[in-house]
C-alpha positions in Angstrom: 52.4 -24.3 73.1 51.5 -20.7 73.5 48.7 -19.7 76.3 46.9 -17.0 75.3 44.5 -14.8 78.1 41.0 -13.9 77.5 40.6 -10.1 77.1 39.9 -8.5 80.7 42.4 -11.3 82.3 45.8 -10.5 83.9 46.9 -14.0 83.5 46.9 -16.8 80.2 45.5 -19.6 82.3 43.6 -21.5 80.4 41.5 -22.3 83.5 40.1 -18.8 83.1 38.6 -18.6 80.0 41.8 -18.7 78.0 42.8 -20.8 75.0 46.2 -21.9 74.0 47.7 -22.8 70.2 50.2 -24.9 68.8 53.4 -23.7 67.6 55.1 -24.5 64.1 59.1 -25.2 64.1 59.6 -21.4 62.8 57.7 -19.9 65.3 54.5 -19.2 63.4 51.3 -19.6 65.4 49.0 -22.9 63.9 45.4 -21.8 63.0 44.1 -22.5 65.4 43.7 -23.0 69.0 41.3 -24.6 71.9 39.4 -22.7 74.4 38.9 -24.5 78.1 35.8 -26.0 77.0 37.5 -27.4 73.7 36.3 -25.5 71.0 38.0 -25.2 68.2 39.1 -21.2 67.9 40.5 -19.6 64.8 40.9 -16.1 66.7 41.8 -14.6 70.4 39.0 -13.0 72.0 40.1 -9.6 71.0 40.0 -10.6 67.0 43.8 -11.5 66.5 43.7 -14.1 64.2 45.9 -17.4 65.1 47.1 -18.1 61.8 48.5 -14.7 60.9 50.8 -14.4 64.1 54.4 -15.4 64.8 56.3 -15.4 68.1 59.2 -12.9 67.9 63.3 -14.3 68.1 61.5 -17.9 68.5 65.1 -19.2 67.5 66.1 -16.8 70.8 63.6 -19.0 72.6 64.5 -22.3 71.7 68.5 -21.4 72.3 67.7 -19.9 75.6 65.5 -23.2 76.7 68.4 -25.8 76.0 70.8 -23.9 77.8 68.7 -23.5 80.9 68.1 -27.1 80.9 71.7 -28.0 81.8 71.1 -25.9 84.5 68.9 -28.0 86.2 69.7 -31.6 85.2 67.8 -33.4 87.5 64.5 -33.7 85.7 63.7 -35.6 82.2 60.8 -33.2 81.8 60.5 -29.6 82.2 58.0 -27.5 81.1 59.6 -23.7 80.4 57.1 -20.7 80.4 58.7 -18.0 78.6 57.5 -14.1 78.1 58.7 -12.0 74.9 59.2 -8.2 76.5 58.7 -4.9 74.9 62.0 -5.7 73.0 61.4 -9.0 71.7 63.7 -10.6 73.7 63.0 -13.8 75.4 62.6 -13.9 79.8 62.1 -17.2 81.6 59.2 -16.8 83.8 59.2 -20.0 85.9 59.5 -23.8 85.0 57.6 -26.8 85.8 58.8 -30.0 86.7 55.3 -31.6 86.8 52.0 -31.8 85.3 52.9 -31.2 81.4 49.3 -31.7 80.8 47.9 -33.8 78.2 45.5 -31.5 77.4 48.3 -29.6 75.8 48.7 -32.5 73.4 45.7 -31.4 71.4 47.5 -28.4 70.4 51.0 -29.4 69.7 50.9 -33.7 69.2 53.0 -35.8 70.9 54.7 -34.3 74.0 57.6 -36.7 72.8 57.0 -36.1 69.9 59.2 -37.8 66.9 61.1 -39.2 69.9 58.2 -41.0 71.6 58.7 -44.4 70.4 62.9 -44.2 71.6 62.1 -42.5 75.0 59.6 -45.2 75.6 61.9 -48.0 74.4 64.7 -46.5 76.8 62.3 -46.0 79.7 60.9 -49.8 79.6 64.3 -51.2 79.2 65.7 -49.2 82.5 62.4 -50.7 84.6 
């Protein structure tokens, strides 16, 4: 899921006006996003529309997020929020161990997603 800042903000949180989108397997943005309120949005608040966007070296992105998770094997779950710099390059900004947010679901499906059912199965069976 990208998060996307209102114009004006110096942060993405969708707590402050914000909206976030869905991301497609080759990095393309979906069309379109939700604001806090849940709106539908087809567009960022400065006009960029969703469906004509792409995030740079997303391969980069996905590559650099596997790796890193080795690096801390402790959780099941992280949640990795990456940056794209001025070069296109990927940067790790922080990770979460906690609070994935199903509100982030809208957006993207499943936070399992074609693994649900198996994690689920493998979850109940170690309880």
């Amino acid at each position: 899921v990208l998060r996307i800042g209102k114009l004006g903000s110096s942060t993405d949180n969708f707590s402050t006006g914000g909206l976030f989108c869905g991301i497609l397997d080759n990095g393309a943005l979906k069309g379109k996003g939700y604001s806090p309120k849940g709106n539908v949005v087809t567009e960022t608040s400065t006009g960029v529309c969703l469906k004509d966007c792409k995030i740079p070296n997303y391969e980069k992105v996905q590559d650099m997020i596997r790796s890193m998770h080795y690096v801390v094997p402790y959780f099941k779950i992280i949640s990795w929020d990456i940056g794209i710099n001025k070069f296109d390059e990927p940067f790790l900004i922080e990770y979460n161990t906690h609070r994935q947010g199903i509100d982030l679901q809208i957006a993207a499906g499943p936070l399992l997603g074609d693994f649900t059912d198996e994690i689920l199965a493998l979850a109940l069976k170690r309880s």
